[in-house]
N, C-alpha and C positions, 0 to 999 in steps of 0.2 A: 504494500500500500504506500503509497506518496504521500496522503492525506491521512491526518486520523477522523475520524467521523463523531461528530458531540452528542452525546448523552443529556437527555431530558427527562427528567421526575415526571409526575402525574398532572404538577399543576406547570410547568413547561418553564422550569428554570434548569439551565444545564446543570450537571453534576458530576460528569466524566467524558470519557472517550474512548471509543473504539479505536487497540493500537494498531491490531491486522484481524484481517476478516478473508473470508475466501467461501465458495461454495463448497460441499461437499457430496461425490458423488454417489458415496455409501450409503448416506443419510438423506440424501435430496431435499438440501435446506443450504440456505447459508452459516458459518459456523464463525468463531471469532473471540480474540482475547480482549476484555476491557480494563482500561482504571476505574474507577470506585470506590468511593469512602465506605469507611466499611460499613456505616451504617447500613447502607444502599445495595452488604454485597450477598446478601440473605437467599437461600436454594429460593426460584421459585418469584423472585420479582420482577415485577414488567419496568417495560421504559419502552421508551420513543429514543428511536436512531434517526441522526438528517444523516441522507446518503446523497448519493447523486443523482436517483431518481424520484426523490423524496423522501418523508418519515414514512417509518417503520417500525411495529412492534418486534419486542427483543425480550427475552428473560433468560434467568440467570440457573444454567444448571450446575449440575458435580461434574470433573473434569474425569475420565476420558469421554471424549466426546461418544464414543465407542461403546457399545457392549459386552465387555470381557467375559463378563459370565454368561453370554447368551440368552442371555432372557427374551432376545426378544426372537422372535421364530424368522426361521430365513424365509424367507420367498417363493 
């Protein structure tokens, strides 16, 4: 990424920033590392991303972005 992308709270004051982002084609979603105060870094909360082709909902999961333990059924 050349750009990092701003983070907005609910009532749309920013709060952080998307450092890299990228699609993924395992998961077919976009996937991404942010800053965040930690108040704000809780499994599970939304925000608004400005991207380049607008905002966007985002929320905050556990890191690997992956399945290790396959939970979840293949295809």
């Amino acid at each position: 990424m050349l750009d990092v992308y701003p983070i907005f709270d609910g009532n749309g004051e920013r709060i952080g920033s998307v450092t890299s982002a990228c699609h993924s084609p395992r998961l077919e979603k976009n996937i991404g590392f942010a800053m965040l105060p930690i108040e704000h870094a809780d499994m599970g909360s939304k925000f608004e991303v400005e991207t380049q082709h607008g905002r966007t909902w985002a929320v905050t999961v556990p890191k690997p972005f992956i399945d290790p333990k396959k939970e979840v059924p293949k295809q």
